[in-house]
C-alpha positions as CSV (number, residue, x, y, z in Angstrom):
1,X,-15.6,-64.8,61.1
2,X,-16.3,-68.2,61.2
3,X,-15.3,-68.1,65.0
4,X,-18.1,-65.5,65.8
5,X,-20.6,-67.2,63.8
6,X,-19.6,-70.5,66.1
7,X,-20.4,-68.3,69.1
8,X,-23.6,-66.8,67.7
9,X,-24.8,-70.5,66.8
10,X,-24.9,-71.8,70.4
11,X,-26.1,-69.2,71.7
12,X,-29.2,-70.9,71.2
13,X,-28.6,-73.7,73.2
14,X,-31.2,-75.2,76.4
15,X,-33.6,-72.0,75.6
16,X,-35.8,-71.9,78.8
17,X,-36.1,-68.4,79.3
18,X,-38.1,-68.7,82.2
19,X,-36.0,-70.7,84.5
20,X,-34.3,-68.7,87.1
21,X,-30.5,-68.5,87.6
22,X,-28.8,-69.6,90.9
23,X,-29.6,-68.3,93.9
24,X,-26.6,-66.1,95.6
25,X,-25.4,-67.6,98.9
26,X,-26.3,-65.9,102.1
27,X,-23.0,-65.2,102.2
28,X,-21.8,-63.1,99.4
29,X,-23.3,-59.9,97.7
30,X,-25.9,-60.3,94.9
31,X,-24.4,-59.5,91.7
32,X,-25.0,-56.3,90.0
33,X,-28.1,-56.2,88.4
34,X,-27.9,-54.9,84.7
35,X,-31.6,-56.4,83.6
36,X,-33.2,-52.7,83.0
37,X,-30.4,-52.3,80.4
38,X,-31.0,-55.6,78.9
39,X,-34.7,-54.7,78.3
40,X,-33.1,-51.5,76.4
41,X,-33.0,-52.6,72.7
42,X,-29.7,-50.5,72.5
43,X,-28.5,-51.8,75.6
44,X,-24.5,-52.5,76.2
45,X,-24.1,-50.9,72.7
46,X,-20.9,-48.3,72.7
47,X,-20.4,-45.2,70.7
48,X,-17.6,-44.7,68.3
49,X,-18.2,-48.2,65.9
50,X,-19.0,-48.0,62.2
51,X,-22.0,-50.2,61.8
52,X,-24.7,-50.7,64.2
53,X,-27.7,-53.4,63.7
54,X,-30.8,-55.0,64.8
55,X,-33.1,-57.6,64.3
56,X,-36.3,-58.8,65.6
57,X,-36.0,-63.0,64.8
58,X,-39.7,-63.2,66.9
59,X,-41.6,-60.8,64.5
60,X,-39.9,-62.4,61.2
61,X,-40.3,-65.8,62.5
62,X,-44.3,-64.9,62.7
63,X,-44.4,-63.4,58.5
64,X,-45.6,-65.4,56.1
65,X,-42.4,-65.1,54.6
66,X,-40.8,-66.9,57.0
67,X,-43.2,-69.7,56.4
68,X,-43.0,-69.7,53.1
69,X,-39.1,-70.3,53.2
70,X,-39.2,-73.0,55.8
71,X,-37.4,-75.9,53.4
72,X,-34.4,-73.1,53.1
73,X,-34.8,-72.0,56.5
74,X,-34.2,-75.7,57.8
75,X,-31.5,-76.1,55.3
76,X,-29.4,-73.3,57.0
77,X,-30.5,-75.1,60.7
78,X,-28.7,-78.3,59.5
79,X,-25.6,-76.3,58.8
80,X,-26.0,-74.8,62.3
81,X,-26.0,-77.7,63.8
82,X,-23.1,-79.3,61.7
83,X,-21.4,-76.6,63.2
84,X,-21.8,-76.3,66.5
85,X,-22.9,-80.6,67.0
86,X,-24.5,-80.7,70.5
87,X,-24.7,-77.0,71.4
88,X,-27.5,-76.5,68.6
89,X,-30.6,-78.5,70.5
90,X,-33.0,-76.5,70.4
91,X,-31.3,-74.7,67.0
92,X,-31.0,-71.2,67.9
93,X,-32.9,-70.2,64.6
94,X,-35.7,-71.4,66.6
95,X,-34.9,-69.7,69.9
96,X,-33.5,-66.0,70.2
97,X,-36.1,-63.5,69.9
98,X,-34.1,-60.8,69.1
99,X,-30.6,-59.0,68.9
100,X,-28.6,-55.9,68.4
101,X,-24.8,-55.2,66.6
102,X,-22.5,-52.2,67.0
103,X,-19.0,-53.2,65.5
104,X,-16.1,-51.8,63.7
105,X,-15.2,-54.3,60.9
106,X,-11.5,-54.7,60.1
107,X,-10.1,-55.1,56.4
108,X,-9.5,-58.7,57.6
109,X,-13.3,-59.4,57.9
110,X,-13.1,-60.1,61.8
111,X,-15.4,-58.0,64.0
112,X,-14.3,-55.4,67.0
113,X,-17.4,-54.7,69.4
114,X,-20.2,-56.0,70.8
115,X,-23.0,-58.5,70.1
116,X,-26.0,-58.7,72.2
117,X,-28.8,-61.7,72.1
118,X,-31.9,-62.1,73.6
119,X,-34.2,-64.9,74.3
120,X,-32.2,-67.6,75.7
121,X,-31.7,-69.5,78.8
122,X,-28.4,-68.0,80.0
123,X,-28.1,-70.7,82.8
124,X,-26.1,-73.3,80.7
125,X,-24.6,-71.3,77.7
126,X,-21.3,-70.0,78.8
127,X,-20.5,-73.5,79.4
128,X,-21.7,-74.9,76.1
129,X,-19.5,-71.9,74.6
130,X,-16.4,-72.6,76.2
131,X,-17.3,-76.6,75.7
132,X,-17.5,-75.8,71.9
133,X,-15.0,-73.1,71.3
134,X,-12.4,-76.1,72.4
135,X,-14.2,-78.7,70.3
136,X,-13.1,-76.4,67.4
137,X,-9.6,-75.9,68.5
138,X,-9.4,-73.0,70.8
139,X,-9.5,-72.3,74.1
140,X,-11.8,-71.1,76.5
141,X,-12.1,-70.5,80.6
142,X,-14.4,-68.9,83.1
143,X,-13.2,-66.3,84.9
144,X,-15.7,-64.7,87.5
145,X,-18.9,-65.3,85.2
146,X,-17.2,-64.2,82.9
147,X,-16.2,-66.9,79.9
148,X,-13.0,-65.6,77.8
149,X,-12.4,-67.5,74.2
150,X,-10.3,-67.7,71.4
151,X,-9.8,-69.7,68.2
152,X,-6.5,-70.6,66.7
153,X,-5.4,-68.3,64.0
154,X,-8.2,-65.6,64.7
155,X,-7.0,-62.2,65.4
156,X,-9.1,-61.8,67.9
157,X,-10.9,-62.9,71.0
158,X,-14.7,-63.4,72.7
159,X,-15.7,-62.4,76.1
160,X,-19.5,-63.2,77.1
161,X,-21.5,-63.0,79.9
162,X,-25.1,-63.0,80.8
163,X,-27.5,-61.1,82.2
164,X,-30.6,-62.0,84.0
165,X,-32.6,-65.6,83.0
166,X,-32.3,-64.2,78.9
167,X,-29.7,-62.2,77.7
168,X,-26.3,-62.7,76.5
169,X,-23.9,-60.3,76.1
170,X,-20.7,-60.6,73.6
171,X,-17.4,-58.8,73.1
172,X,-14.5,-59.3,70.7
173,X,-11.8,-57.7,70.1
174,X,-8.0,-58.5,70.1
175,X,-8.0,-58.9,73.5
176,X,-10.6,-59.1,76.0
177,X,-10.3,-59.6,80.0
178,X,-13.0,-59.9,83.0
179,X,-12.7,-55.9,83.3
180,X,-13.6,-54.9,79.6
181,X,-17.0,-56.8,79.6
182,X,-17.6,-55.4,83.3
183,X,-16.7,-52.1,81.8
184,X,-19.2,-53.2,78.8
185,X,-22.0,-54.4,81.5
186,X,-21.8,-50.9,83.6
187,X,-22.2,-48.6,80.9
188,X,-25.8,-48.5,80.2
189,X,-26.7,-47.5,77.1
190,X,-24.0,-45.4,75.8
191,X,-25.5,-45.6,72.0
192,X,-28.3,-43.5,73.5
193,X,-26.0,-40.2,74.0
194,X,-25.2,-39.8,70.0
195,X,-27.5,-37.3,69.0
196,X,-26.4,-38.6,65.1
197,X,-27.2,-42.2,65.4
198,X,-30.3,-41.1,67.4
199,X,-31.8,-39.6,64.5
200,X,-31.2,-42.5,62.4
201,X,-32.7,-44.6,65.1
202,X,-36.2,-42.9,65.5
203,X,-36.6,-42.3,61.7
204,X,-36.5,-46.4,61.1
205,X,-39.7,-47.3,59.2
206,X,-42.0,-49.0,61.8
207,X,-42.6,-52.6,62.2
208,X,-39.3,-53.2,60.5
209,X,-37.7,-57.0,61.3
210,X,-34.5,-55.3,60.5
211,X,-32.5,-52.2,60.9
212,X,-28.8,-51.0,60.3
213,X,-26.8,-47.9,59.9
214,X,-22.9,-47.6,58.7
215,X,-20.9,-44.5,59.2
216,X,-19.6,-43.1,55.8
217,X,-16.1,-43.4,57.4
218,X,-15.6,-47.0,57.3
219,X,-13.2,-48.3,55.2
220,X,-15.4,-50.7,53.3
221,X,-17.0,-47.2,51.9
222,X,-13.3,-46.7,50.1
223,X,-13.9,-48.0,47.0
224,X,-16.6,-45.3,46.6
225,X,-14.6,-43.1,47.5
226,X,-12.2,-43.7,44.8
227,X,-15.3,-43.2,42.4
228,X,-16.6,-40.0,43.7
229,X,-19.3,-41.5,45.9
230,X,-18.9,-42.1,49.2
231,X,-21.6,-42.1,51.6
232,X,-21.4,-40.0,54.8
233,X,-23.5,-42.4,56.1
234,X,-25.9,-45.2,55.3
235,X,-29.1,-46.5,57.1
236,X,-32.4,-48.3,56.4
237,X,-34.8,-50.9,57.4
238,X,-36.0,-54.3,56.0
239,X,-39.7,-54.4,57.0
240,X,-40.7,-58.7,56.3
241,X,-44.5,-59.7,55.3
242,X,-45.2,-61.9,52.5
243,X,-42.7,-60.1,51.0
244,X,-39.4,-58.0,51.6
245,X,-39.5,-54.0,51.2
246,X,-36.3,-52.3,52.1
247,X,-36.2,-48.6,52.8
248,X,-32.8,-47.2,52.3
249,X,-31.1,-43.5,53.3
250,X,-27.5,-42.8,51.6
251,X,-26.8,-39.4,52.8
252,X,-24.3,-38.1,50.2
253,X,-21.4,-34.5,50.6
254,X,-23.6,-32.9,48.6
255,X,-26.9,-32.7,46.6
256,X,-24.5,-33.4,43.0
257,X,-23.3,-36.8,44.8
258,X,-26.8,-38.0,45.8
259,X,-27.6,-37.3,41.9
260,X,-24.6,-39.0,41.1
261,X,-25.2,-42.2,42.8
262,X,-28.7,-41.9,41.7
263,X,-27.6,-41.8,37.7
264,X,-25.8,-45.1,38.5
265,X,-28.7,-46.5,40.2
266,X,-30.8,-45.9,37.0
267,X,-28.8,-47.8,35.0
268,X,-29.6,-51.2,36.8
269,X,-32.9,-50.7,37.4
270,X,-33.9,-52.1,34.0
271,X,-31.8,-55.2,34.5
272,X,-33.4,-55.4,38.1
273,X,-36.8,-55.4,36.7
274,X,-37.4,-59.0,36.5
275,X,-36.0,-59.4,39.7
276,X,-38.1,-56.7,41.7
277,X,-41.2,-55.9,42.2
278,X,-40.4,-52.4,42.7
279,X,-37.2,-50.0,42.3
280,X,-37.3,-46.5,43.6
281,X,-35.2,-43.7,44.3
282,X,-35.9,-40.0,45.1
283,X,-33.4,-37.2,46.1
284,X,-33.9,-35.0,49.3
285,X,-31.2,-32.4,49.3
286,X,-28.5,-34.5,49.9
287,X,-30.3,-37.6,50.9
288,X,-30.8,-40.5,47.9
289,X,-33.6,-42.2,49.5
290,X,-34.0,-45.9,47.9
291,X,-36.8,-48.4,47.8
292,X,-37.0,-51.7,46.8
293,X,-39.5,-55.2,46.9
294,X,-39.3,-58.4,46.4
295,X,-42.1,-60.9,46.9
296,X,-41.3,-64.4,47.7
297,X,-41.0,-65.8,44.4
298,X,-38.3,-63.1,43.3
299,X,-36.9,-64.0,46.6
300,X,-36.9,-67.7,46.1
301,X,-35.7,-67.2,42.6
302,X,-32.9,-64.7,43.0
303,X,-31.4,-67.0,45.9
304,X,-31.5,-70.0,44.1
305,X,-29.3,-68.0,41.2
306,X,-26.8,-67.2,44.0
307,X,-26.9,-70.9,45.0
308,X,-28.1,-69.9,48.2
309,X,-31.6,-72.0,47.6
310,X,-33.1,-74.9,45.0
């Protein structure tokens, strides 16, 4: 993981969305142009992977949470930057506006699919990747615009590529080539033609910084299984203010497996109490619907527990 998370960290690097990529030479044909599926939040996203997510960084950066949690916020940018050394000026945390995940996640922990990032300046980064992929051991070469990577010891490996002056798009798997991320690049929007994950899509709770949804057939889901409760599939949002509220959907077999989980659910919520500001769940059919929020203090406080902040 830690060589995707090097990937995602300098991604960040020389943000100047507005600067304009090379010319093409009078010469040689203009590249393809895939900028109208860039501007499609589920853009370059395939079909057939087990958890999808988004994220809007520009609308939580603007919450008073956000401000609130600046002292841990630039705590994590320091560990950025010890990771990635000069790729992290300006620290991505600071730059990307917004991005979108659709992976399958292997029992390993390493991720199979595709990452896509918006808000950068795309005109230096595949060199910065490739520049810090080697710093870190690996390898890394252009081929055709297209930069190919991999870490020693990882199981898998990194395409990326960009499109237009702002968007960078990402693909790992155990092996990736020039023609898989071209085959990535042309398809549109394949997400878009799964009248499932639609559904979940247009029923996220608006204004939400964050989004996700899981297919109940994943194998992390197995250890419910074993205990009579696993989901056919998961989704929810994570809507950021001066507080968090998450809205969560486990859609169960069957109406007795919602109630199920439900029972379970009750059991914690008393423990949770001091630790919430609210706990709620309600059954619909088959659907345990689950809401929670925390304000910033709980936040602050539950973190700091975790040893995540002081």
């Amino acid at each position: 993981m830690r060589f995707v998370l090097v990937a995602l960290a300098v991604v960040g690097c020389h943000h100047n969305p507005g600067t304009p990529g090379p010319s093409t030479p009078a010469n040689k044909a203009a590249a393809p142009d895939y900028r109208t599926t860039a501007d499609d939040e589920l853009g370059f996203l395939p079909v057939g992977t087990d958890i999808v997510i988004g994220m809007n960084v520009t609308q939580f950066r603007g919450t008073a949470m956000w401000n609130s949690l600046q002292p841990q916020i630039d705590g994590f940018r320091r560990e950025l930057e010890q990771i990635v050394g000069d790729c992290s000026h300006p620290n991505p945390i600071d730059t990307i506006e917004r991005g979108t995940v659709a992976i399958n996640l292997a029992p390993d922990g390493n991720p199979h699919g595709v990452f896509v990032v918006r808000g950068i300046d795309t005109t230096r980064v595949l060199d910065c990747m490739i520049q810090q992929m080697k710093k870190e051991g690996g390898t890394g070469m252009l081929d055709r615009g297209v930069a190919i990577m991999s870490m020693p010891g990882s199981r898998t490996q990194l395409a990326a590529a960009v499109v237009g002056p702002s968007t960078l798009v990402m693909q790992t798997e155990t092996t990736v080539t020039y023609d898989s991320m071209t085959k990535i690049l042309t398809s549109g929007s394949p997400l878009r033609s799964s009248p499932v994950f639609m559904e979940f899509y247009k029923r996220r709770e608006a204004g939400a910084s964050f989004w996700g949804m899981a297919n109940g057939n994943a194998w992390f889901f197995e250890e419910l299984a074993q205990m009579g409760m696993r989901p056919k599939s998961l989704d929810g949002t994570l809507i950021v203010t001066d507080r968090l509220a998450f809205s969560i959907r486990m859609t169960m077999a069957s109406p007795a497996d919602a109630a199920k989980v439900s029972a379970e659910l009750d059991k914690i919520k008393g423990p949770a109490g001091g630790f919430v500001q609210q706990f709620d769940t309600r059954i619909d059919d088959a659907t345990l619907r689950i809401h929670v929020v925390m304000t910033e203090q709980q936040v602050r406080g539950l973190a700091g527990m975790l040893g995540g902040m002081p």
